[in-house]
C-alpha positions, 0 to 999 in steps of 0.5 A: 778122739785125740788119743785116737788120732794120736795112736794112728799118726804113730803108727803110721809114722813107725811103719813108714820108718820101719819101711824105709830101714828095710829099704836102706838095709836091702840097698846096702847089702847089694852095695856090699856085694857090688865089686867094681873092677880096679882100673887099670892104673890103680893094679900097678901101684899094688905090686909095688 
């Protein structure tokens, strides 16, 4: 019984945990694609 109830608890926790990295890892590839325009102030001291 409790080698049961300890295989569900970690199977449980490793399916929330693989859940949350492909969460995290879709998240962070839409993060890598979002370019925000450069403000207008930061444009002139690249010429430079």
């Amino acid at each position: 019984m409790n080698n049961l109830f300890r295989t569900l608890l970690i199977k449980l926790t490793s399916n929330i945990c693989e859940r949350m990295a492909l969460r995290v890892s879709a998240s962070a590839c839409g993060w890598g694609l979002y370019q925000p325009e450069e403000p207008k102030c930061l444009r002139d001291i690249k010429k430079h």
